[in-house]
KOLKOL-729002 format. One record per residue: residue in three letters; z, y, x of N, C-alpha, C in turn. Coordinates in steps of 0.1 Angstrom, whole numbers, padded with zeros to 4 digits, always signed. Each point is the difference from the previous one (the first is absolute). Layout:
REM KOLKOL-729002
AlaZYXZYXZYX;...
//
This chain:
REM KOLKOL-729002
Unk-0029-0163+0000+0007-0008+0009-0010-0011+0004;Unk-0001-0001+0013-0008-0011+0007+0004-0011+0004;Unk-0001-0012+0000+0000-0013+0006-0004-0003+0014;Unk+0004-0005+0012-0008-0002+0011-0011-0010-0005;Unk+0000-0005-0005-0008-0013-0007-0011+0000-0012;Unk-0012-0008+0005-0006+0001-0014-0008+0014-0001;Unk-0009+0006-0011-0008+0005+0004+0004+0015-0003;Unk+0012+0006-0002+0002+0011+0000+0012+0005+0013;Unk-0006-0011+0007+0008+0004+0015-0002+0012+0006;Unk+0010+0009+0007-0001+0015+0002-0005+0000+0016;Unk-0006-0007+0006-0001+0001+0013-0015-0006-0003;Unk-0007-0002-0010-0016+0001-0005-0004+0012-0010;Unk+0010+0006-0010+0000+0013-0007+0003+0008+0010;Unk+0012+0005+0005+0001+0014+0007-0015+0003+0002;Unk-0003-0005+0013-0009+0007+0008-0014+0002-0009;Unk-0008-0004-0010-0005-0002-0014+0003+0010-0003;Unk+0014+0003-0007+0002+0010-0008-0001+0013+0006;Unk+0004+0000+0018+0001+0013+0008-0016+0005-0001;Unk-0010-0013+0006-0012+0005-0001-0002+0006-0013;Unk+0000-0004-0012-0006+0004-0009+0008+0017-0007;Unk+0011+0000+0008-0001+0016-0006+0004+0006+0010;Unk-0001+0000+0012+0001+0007+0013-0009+0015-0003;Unk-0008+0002-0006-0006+0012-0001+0011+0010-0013;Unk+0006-0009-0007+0015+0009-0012+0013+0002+0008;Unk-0003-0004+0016+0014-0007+0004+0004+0009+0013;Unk-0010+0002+0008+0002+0003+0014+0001+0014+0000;Unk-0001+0007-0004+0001+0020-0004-0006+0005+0013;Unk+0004+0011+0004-0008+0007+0012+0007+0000+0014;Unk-0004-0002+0011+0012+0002+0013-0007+0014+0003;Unk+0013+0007+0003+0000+0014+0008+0007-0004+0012;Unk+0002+0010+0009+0005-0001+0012+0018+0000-0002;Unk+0004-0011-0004+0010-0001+0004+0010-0009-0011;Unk-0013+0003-0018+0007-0004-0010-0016-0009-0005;Unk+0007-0007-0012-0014-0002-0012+0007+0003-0010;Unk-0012+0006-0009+0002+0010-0011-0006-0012-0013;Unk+0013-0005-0007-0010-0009-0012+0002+0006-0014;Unk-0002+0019+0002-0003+0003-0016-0013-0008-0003;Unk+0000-0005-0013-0009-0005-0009-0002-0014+0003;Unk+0009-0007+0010-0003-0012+0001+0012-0012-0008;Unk-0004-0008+0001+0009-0013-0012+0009-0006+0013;Unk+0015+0003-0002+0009-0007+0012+0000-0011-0006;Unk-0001-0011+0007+0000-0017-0002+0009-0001+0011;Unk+0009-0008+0000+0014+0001+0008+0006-0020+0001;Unk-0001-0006+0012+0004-0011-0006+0007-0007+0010;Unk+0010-0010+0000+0011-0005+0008+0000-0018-0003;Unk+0008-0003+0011+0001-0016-0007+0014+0000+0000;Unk+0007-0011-0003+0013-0006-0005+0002-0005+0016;Unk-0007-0006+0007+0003-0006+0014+0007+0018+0007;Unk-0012+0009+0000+0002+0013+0011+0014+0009-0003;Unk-0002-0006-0013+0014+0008-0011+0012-0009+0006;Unk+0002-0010+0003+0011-0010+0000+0003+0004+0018;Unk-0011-0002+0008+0002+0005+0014+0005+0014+0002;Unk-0009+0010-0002+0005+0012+0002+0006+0008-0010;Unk+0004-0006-0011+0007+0008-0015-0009+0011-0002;Unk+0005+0010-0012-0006+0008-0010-0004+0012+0014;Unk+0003+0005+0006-0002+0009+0009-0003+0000+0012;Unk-0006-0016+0002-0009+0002+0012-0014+0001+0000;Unk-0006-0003+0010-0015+0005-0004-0002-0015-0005;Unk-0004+0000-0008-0006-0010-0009-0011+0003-0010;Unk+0000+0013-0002-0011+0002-0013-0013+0000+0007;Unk-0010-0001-0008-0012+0001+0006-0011+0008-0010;Unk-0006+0008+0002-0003+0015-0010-0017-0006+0006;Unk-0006-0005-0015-0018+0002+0002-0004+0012+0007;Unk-0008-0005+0008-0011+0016+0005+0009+0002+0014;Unk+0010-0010-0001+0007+0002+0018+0001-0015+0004;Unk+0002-0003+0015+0001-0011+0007+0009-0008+0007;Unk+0013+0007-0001+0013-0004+0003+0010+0007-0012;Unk+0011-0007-0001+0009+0002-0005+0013+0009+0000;Unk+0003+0006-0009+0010+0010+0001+0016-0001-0003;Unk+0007+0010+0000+0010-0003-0006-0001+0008-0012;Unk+0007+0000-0012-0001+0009-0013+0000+0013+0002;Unk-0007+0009-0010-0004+0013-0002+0019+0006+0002;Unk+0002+0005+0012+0009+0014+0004+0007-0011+0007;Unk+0002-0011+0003+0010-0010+0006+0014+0005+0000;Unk+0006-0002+0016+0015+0008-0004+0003+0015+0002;Unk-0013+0004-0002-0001+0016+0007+0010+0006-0014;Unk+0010+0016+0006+0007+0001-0010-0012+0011-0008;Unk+0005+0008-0013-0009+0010-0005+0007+0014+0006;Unk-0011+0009+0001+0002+0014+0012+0016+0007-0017;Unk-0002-0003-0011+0004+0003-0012+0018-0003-0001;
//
């Protein structure tokens, strides 16, 4: 958990932390997808984006990418 304040403020870490494992983070782009077998999903949100757009808007933000998503399968139903 972060603090806006003081020295473990998340808007001096993120981008820190994205650089430093951007190479475990960003997986491969093909034409149409990115493929992150073998890579470390780092996945992270704030309490502000959470409180604006709730649990299922795009709010997450996934290392190795540059804008924000909504959660893994959103309201898609399963083909099952």
């Amino acid at each position: 958990m972060f603090n806006r304040i003081g020295e473990r403020n998340p808007n001096r870490i993120f981008p820190r932390l994205q650089e430093m494992t951007r190479q475990l983070c960003q997986g491969q782009r093909h034409t149409g997808f990115h493929d992150y077998y073998g890579s470390i999903p780092i996945i992270v949100t704030g309490l502000k984006n959470l409180r604006e757009h709730g649990p299922k808007g795009s709010v997450f933000l996934r290392f190795g990418r540059d804008h924000t998503q909504p959660p893994a399968g959103g309201d898609r139903q399963s083909p099952l």
